[in-house]
C-alpha positions in Angstrom: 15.7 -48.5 54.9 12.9 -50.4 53.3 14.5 -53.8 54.6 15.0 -52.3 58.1 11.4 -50.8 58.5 10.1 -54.4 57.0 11.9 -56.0 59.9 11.1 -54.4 62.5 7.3 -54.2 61.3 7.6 -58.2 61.5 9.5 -58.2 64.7 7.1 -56.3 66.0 4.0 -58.7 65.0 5.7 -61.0 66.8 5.8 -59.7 69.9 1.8 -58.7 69.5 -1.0 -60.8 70.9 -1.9 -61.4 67.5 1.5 -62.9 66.5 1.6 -65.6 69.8 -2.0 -66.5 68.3 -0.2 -67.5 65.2 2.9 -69.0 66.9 0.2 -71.2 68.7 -1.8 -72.0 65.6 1.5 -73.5 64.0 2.4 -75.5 66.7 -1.3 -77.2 66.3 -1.1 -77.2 62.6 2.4 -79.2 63.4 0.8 -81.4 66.1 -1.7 -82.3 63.6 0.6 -82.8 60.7 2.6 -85.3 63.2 -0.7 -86.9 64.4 -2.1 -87.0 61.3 0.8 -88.5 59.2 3.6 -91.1 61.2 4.1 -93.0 58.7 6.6 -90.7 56.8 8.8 -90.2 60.4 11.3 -92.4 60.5 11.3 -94.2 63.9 8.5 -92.3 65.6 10.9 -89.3 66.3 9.7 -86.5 67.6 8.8 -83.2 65.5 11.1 -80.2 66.8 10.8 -77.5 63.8 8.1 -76.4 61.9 10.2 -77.0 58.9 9.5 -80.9 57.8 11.2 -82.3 54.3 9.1 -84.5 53.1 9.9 -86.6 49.8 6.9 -88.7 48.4 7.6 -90.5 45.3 4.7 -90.0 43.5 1.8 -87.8 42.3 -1.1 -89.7 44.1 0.9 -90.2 47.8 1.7 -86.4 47.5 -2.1 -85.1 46.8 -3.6 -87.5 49.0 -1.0 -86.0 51.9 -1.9 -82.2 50.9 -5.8 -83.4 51.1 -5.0 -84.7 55.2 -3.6 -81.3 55.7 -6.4 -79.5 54.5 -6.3 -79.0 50.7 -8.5 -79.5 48.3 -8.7 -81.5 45.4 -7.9 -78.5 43.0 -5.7 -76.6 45.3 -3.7 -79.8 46.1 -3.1 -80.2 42.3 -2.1 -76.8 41.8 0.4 -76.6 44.5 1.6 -80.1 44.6 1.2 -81.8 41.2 1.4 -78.8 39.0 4.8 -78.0 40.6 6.3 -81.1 40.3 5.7 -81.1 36.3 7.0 -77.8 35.8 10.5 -78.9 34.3 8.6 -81.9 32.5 5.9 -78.7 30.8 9.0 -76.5 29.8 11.3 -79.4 28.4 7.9 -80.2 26.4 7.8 -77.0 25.4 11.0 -76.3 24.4 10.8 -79.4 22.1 7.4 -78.4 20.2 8.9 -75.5 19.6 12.3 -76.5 18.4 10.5 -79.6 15.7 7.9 -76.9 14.8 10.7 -74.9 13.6 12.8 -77.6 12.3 10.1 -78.4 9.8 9.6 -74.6 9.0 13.5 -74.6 8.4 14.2 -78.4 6.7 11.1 -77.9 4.3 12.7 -74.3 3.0 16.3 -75.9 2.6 14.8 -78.7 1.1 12.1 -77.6 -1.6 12.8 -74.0 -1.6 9.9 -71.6 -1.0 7.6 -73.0 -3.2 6.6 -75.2 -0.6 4.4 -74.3 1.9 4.3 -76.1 5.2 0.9 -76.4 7.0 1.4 -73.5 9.5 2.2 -71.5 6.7 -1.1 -72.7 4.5 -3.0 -72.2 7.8 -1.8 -68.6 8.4 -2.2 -67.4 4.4 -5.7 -69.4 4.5 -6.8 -67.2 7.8 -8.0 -64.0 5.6 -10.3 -66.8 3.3 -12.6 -68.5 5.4 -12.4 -68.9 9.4 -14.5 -72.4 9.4 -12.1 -73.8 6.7 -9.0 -72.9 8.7 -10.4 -73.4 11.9 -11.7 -77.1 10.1 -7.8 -77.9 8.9 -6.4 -77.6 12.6 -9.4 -79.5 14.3 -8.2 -82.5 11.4 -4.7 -82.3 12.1 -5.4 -82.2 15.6 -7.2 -86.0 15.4 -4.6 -87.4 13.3 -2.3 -86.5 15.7 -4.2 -87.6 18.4 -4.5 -90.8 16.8 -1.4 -91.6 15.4 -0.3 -90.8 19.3 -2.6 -93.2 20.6 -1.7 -96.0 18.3 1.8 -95.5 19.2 1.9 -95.6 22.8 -0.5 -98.4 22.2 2.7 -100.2 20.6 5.1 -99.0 23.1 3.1 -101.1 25.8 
């Protein structure tokens, strides 16, 4: 019933003044979008739908096309860029995770108990002294910042 009433609540838009106003404002947002952007139409063809697959092969081609329809700078980012990296963000995540608990796991089968990995010193040092802790994770932050940087520098 829900669906139904939806449907014919849109159907019924449609057939208002107000919907024609928006079936007009799309055919000039696709005029402009064809005007604005021929060199992604292959052979000058004619734009017949309002539905256009595009495929741009990188970042900077895709932002600067979301910034000649409109967008800004950060919304072009978000909806365009952001997207994009979405399976790159959870692979990365799924990773830190996994090595973070590899250590946890590796340094316990190794050494036993008796060992305490840094998250581990870092959550029994949090009742001590905030600064201290807060001090240890800004450090192992730079170092591995740094040791980064020097080994992408070596990749190149």
């Amino acid at each position: 019933p829900a669906v139904a009433a939806a449907a014919a609540a849109a159907v019924e838009f449609m057939m208002s003044p107000q919907g024609e106003r928006r079936r007009q404002q799309l055919r000039g947002n696709l005029a402009h979008f064809a005007g604005e952007m021929p060199r992604l139409f292959a052979g000058g063809r004619k734009l017949q739908s309002a539905i256009i697959p595009i495929i741009l092969g990188e970042a900077k081609a895709a932002v600067e096309a979301a910034q000649l329809l409109g967008a800004s700078a950060p919304r072009a980012f978000l909806c365009v860029v952001l997207p994009s990296l979405r399976k790159s963000l959870f692979a990365s995540l799924f990773l830190s995770f996994s090595f973070l608990m590899g250590e946890f796991v590796f340094a316990n089968l190794l050494v036993g108990t008796r060992f305490e990995t840094l998250q581990i010193y870092l959550y029994n040092m949090r009742s001590t002294s905030g600064h201290y802790t807060s001090a240890v994770v800004m450090s192992y932050f730079l170092i591995t910042l740094i040791l980064t940087w020097i080994a992408t520098r070596f990749n190149r």
